[in-house]
C-alpha positions in Angstrom: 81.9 -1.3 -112.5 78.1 0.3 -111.8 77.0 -2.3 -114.1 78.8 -5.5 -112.3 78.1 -4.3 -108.7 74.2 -4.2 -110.1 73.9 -7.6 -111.6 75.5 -8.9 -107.9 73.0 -7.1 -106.1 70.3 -8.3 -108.3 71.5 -11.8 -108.1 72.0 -11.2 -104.2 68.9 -9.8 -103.3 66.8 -12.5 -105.5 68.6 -15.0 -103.7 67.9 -13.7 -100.3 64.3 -13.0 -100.9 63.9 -16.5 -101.7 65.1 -18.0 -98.7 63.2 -15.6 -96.5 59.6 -16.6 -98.2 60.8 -20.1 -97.9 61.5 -20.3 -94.1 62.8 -19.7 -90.8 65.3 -23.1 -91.1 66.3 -22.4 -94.9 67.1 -19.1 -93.8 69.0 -20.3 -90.8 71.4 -21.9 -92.7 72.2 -19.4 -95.3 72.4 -17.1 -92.4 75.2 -19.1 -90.5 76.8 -20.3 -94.7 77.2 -16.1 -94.5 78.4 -15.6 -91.2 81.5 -18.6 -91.3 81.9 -16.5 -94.5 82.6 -13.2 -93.0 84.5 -15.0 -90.3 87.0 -16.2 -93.0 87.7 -12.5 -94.3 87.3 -11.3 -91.3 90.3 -13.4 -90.1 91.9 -13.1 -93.5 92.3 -9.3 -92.7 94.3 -10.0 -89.2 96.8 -12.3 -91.9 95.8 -16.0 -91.0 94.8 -18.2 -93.8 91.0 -19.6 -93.6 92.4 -22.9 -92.7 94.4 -21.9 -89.4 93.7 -22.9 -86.0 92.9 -19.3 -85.5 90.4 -19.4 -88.3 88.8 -22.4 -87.1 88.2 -21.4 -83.8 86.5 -18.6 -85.0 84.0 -20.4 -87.1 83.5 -22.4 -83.7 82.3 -19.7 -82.3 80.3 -17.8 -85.0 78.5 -21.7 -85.5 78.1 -21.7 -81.6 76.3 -18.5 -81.5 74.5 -18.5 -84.5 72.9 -21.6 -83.6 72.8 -21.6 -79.8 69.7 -22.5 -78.0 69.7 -20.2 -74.9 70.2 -16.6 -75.9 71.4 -16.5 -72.1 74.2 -19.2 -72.2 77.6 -17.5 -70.3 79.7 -21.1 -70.1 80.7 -21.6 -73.5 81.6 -17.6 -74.1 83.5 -17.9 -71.4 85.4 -20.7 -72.2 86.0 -18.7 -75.8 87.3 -16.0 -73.9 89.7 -18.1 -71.8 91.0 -19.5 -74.8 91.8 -15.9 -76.4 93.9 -15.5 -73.5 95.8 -19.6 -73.8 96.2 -18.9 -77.8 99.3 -17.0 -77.2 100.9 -19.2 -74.6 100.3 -22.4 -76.0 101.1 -21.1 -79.9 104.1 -19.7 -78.4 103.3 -16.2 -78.9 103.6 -16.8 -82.8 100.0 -15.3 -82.1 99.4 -12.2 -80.5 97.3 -11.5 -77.5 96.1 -8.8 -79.8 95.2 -10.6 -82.3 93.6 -13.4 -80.6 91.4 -11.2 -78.6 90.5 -9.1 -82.4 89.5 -12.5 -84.0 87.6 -13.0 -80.6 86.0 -9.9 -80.6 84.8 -10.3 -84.6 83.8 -13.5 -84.1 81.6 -12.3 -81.6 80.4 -9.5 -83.7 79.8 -11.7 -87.3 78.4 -14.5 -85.1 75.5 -12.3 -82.9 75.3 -10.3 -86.1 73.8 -14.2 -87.9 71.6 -14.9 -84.7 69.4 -12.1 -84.2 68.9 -12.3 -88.6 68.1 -15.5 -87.5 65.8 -15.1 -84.4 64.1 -12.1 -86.4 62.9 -14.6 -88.9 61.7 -17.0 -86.4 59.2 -14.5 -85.3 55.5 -14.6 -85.5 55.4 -12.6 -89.4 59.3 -12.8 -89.2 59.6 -12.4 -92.7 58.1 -9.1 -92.5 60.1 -8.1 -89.4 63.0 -9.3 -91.4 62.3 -7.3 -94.6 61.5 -4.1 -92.8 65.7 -4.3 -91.4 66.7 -5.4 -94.7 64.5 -2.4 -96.6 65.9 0.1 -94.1 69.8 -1.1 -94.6 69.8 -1.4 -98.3 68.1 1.9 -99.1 70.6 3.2 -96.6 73.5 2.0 -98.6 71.6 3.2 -101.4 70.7 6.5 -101.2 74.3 7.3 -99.4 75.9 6.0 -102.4 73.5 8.0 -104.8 73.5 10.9 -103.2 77.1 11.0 -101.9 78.4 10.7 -105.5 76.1 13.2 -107.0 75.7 16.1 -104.2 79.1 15.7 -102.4 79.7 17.9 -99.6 81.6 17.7 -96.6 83.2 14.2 -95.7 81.7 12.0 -92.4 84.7 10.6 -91.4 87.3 11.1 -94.1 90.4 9.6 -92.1 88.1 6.1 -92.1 86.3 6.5 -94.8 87.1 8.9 -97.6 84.2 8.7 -99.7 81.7 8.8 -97.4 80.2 12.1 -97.0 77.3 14.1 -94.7 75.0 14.2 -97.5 74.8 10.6 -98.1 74.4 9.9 -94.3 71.8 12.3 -94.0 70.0 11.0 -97.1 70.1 7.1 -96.2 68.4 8.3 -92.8 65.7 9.7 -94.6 65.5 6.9 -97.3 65.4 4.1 -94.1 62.5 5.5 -93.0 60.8 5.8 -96.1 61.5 2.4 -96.2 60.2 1.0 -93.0 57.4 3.3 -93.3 56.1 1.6 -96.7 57.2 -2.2 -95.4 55.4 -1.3 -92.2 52.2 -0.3 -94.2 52.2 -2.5 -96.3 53.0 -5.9 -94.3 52.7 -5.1 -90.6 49.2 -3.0 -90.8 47.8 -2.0 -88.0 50.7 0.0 -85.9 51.8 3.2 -85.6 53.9 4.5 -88.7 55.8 6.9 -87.0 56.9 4.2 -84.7 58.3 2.5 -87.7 60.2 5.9 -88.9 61.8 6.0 -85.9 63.1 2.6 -86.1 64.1 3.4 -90.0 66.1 6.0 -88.4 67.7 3.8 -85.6 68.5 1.1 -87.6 70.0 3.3 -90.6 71.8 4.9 -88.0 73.5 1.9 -86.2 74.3 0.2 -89.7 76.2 3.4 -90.9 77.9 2.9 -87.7 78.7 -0.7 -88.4 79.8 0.2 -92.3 82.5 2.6 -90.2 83.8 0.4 -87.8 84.7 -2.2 -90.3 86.2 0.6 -92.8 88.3 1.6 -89.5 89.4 -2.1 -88.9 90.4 -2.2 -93.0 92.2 0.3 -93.0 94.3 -0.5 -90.0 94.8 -4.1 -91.6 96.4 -2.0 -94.7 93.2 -3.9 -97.2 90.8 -2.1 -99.4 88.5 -4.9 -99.5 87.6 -7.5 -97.0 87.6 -10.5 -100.2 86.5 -10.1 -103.9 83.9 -12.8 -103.6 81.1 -10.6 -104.5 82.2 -9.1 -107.9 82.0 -5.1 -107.8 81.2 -5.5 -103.9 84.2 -6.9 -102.3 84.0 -9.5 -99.7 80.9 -10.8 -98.0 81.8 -8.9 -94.9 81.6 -5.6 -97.1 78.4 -6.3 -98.0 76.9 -7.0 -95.1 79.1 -5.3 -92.1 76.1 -2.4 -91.5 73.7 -5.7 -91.3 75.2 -7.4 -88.5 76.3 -4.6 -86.2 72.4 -3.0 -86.7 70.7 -6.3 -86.4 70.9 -7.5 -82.8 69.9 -3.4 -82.3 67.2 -4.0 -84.8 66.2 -7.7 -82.5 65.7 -6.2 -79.6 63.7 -3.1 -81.0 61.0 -5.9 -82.0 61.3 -8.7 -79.9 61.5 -6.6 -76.2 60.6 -3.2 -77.1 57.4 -4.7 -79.1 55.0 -3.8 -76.7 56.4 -0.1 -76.1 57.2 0.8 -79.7 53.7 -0.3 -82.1 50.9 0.5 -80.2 
């Protein structure tokens, strides 16, 4: 199992790296290729197959975010919302309010998750931006893991997520830092590294967040998993659920808190 969920990783990560170097549009696209992705399982956990009207109309909306021009643009949201609230009049209630205003709400969540990845690349040295959040999440995820399984102690949240534990928390905190300490140094010179800590711990903080929510929304869907596309990892959306909820925190961090943060 170790050895599978490595190889994925390794293929994973490779994979991603390349399409960051190679550019903001290349990685625009594999961005929103993800995000309809995660929209599918995420759908898939509510019971509606990825070719319903319901899953449709949420990759609608992850593609209209993900790829909107005005990051202030209230009409079309709107309209998404109004048609939450039609879904269960004109399907004739064989959809839920409940659920239409869950797949709503996700949609929203996969889909600003994919923009910010994407605006963060766009950026003036957006690959480095970019690499900093990634560092910071995946030697979250790894160091909880790690250290979790091999120190144990008391559980984090054990009626959402069993196997998640303090020490692990504590120690992906610490190992996000590190992390955008290092990529900081090394590929943003010039600023100040304890600002970049601070955002390690932020961002750690806000994706181990994220990684809870969607174990909470499993776990009331009755699922273990969110798919098994990713051999040893699941679904997409379980390999990247931290990612999007910490990104648009992660966005706004370096695109409006810039000139306060790395003096």
């Amino acid at each position: 199992m170790l050895k599978q969920r490595v190889i994925t990783a390794a293929f994973g990560l490779t994979l991603v790296v390349l399409v960051m170097i190679w550019g903001p549009l290349p990685w625009h696209w594999l961005v929103w290729v993800g995000a309809v992705i995660c929209a599918a399982e995420y759908t898939r956990l509510w019971g509606f197959s990825p070719w319903s009207l319901m899953s449709l109309w949420a990759y609608l909306l992850v593609t209209y975010v993900v790829w909107r021009p005005d990051w202030h643009t209230r009409i079309a949201i709107q309209t998404m919302a109004g048609l939450a609230l039609l879904w269960p009049v004109v399907l004739r209630n064989r959809v839920s309010v409940t659920q239409s205003a869950t797949v709503f709400l996700g949609a929203l969540y996969v889909g600003y998750g994919g923009e910010a990845l994407a605006a963060l690349r766009a950026l003036p040295r957006g690959w480095a931006w970019l690499l900093l959040l990634l560092a910071a999440i995946w030697l979250t995820d790894t160091a909880a893991y790690f250290v979790g399984r091999h120190v144990g102690g008391p559980k984090l949240w054990p009626s959402i997520s069993p196997n998640k534990t303090v020490s692990g928390a504590l120690a992906g905190v610490v190992a996000a830092a590190v992390a955008t300490v290092v990529v900081g140094y090394l590929c943003l010179p010039g600023f100040d590294l304890w600002s970049y800590a601070l955002v390690g711990v932020l961002i750690s903080i806000t994706g181990q967040l994220g990684d809870l929510i969607e174990s909470a929304y499993k776990r009331a869907a009755g699922v273990k998993d969110s798919g098994s596309l990713l051999p040893g990892h699941g679904g997409m959306l379980d390999r990247v659920d931290s990612l999007l909820f910490a990104a648009p925190f992660a966005a706004y961090l370096i695109q409006i808190g810039a000139t306060h943060w790395f003096q």
